[in-house]
C-alpha positions in Angstrom: 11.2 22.3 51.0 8.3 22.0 48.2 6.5 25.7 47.7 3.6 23.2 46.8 3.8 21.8 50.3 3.7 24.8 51.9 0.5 26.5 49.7 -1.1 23.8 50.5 -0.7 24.1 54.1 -1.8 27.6 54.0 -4.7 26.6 51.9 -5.6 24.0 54.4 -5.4 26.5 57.2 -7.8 29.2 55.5 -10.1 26.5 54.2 -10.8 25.5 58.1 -10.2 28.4 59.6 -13.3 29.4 62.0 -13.7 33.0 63.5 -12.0 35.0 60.7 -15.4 36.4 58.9 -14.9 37.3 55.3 -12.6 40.5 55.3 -9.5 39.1 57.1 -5.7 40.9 55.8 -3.8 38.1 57.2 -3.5 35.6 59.7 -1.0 33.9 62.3 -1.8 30.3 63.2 -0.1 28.4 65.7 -0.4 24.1 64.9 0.5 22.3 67.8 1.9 18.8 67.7 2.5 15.8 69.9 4.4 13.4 68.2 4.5 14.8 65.0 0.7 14.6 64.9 -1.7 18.0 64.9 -3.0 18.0 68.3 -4.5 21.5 68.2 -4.9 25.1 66.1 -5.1 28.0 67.1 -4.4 31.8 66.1 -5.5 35.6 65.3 -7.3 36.6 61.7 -6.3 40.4 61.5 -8.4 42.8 59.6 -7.2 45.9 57.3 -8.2 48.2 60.5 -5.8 46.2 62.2 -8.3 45.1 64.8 -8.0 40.5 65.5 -9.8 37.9 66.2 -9.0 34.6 67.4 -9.1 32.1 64.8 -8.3 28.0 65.0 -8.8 25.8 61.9 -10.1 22.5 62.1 -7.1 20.1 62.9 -9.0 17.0 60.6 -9.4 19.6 57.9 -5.5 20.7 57.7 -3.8 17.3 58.4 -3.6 15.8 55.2 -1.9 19.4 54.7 0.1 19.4 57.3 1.3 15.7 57.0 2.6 16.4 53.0 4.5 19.5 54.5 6.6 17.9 57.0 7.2 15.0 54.8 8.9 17.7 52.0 10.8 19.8 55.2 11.8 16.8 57.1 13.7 13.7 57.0 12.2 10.8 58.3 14.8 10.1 61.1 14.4 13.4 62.0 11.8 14.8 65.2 9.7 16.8 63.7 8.9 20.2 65.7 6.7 20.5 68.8 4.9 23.8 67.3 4.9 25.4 63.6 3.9 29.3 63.3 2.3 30.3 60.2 2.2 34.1 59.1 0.4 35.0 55.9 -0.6 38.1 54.1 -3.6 37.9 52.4 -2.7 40.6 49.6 0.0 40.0 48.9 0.6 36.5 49.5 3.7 36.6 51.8 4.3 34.5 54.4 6.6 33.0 57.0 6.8 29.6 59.0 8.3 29.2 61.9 9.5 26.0 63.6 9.7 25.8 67.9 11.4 22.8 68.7 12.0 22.7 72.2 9.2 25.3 74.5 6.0 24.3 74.7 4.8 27.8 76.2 6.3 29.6 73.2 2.4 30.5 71.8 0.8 29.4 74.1 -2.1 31.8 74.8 -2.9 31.9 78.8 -4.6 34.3 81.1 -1.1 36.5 81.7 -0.8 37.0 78.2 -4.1 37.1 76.4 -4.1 40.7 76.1 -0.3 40.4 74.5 -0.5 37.7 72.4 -2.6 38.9 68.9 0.0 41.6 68.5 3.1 39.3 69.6 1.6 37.1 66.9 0.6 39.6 64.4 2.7 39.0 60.8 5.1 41.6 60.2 6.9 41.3 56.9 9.7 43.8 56.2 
């Protein structure tokens, strides 16, 4: 998997991101696909007082993005994942991507678990 690829994912998310304002720590983003196409964004900006708010970037703004990343993490035969968690740290520029290939409801913010979700989501690097 290209590094490249994968900054310029992040990038891509931050550079669309709406909701964040301008002091955001770090962020989790959820990317859903259909297809291996983006069919949606969304996600939590967390600020240094550890208080979120939800976030979604602009899914024609991170395709090009997205598109150069699964071409570098997958082979073309392969299906490409249903949803793609990104976790980043502003400071100190960690981060962490995770692939769901099978549930469709892993992320998935509903009425049961709104309260839940921005700290299920939250990046935790140890």
């Amino acid at each position: 998997m290209s590094q490249d690829a994968t900054a310029d994912l992040i990038r891509a998310l931050i550079e669309n991101m709406r909701g964040a304002g301008e002091g955001w720590a770090s962020f989790a983003m959820v990317i859903d696909l259909a297809g291996g196409r983006i069919s949606g964004t969304h996600g939590y900006a967390y600020a240094p007082d550890g208080t979120s708010a939800a976030v979604a970037s602009r899914p024609s703004g991170v395709k090009p993005a997205l598109d150069a990343y699964l071409e570098s993490t997958y082979r073309p035969e392969q299906e490409p994942p249903i949803k793609i968690l990104v976790q980043f740290e502003r400071a100190s520029g960690t981060y962490e991507v995770t692939f769901e290939d099978d549930d469709s409801a892993r992320w998935k913010v509903t009425p049961a678990n709104i309260d839940r979700m921005a700290e299920e989501l939250r990046p935790a690097f140890g």
